[in-house]
C-alpha positions in Angstrom: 156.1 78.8 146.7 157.4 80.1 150.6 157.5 83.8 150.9 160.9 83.7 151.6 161.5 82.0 148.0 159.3 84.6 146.6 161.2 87.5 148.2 164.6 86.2 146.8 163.0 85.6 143.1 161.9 89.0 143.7 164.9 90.5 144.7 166.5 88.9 141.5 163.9 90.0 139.3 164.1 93.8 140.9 167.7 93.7 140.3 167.5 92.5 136.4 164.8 95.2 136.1 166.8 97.9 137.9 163.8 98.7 140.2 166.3 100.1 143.4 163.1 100.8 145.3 161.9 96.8 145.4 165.3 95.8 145.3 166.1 97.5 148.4 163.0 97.0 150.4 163.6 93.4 149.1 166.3 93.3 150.8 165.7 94.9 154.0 162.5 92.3 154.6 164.8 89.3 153.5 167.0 90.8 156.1 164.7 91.7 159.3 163.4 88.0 158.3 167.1 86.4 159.5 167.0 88.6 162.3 163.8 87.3 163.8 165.1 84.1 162.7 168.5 84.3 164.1 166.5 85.9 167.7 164.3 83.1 167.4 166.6 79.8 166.9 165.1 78.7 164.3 163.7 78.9 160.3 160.4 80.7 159.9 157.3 79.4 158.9 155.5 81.3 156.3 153.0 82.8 158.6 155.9 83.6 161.2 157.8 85.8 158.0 154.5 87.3 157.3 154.3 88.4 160.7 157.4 90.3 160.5 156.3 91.6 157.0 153.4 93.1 158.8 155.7 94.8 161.0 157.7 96.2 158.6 154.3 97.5 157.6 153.5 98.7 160.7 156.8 100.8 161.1 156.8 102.1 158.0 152.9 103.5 158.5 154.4 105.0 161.7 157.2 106.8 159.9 155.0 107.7 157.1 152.8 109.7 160.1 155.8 111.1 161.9 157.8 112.3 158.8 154.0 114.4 157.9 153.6 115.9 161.1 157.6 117.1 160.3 156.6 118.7 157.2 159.0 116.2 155.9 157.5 115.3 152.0 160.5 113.8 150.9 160.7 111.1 153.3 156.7 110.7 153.3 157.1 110.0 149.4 160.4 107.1 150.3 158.1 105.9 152.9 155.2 105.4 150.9 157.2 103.7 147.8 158.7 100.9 150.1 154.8 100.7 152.5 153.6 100.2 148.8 156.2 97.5 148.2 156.1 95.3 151.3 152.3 95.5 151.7 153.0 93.2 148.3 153.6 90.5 150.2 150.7 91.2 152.5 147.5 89.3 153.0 144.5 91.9 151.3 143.1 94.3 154.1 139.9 94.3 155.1 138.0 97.2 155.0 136.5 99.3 157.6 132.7 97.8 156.7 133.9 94.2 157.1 135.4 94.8 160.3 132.6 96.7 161.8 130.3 93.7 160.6 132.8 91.3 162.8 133.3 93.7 165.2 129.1 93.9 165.4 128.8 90.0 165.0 131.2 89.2 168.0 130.2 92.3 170.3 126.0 90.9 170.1 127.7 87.2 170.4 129.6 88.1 174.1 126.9 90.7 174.8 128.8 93.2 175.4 127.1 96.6 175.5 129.5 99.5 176.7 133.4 100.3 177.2 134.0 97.5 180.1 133.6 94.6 177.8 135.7 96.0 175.4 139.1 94.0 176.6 137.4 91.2 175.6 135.9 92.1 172.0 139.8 93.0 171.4 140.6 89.9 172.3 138.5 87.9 170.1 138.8 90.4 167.1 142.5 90.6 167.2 142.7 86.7 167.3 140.2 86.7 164.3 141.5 89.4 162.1 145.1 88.4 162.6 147.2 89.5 159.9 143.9 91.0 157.6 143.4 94.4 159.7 145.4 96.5 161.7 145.0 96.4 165.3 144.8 100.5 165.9 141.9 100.1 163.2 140.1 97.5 164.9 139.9 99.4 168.2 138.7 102.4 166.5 135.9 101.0 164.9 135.2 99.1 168.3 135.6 102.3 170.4 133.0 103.7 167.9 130.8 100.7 167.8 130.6 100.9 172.3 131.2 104.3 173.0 
């Protein structure tokens, strides 16, 4: 089944249940999927929906970290429920061990051994890791691994 025949089951399902959390996030990723499909010309791919999945993601991380600094709980706690909901549909993350084992792997395999060569460990990683770890995460572990 396409992701975008599992996000209108879901939104079905959510709506039976009377889950307004799912149903609405539901909707908003069925919706930002037509957008980018609408922008684009043409009907999404599954990985192309995935990729605006992830960034839904992606905003909703950066909210979650903007509404804390605010002292803003309420917010944090919407945030969270609908981050928890979209990250559904998600690949699994890797964790921060796997990635430093790639990031080690490719770093001895270009022989890179400070900060200048790090441009190109990005490069390879973010290709790599596509969709399975979040680029600010990579670069950490990176920035750790060669500074």
């Amino acid at each position: 089944m396409d992701i975008k025949t599992q996000l209108t089951n879901d939104l079905k399902e959510a709506m039976k249940s009377g889950d307004a959390v799912r149903k609405e996030t539901v909707r908003l990723l069925r919706g930002a999927i037509k957008n980018a499909e609408i922008d684009a010309g043409h009907p999404f791919s599954d990985e192309e929906a995935l990729a605006v999945i992830a960034k839904q993601a992606k905003q909703r991380r950066d909210s979650i970290e903007q509404y804390k600094q605010a002292n803003r709980a309420d917010l944090v706690a919407e945030e969270e429920a609908e981050l928890a909901v979209i990250e559904s549909y998600l690949p699994a993350q890797l964790s921060d061990e796997e990635i430093t084992a790639r990031a080690q792997a490719v770093i001895a395999e270009l022989g890179v051994t400070d900060m200048k060569g790090m441009g190109q460990v990005m490069k390879r990683l973010s290709a790599e890791l596509k969709g399975v770890a979040d680029g600010k995460r990579i670069s950490q572990i990176v920035r750790g691994l060669l500074g």
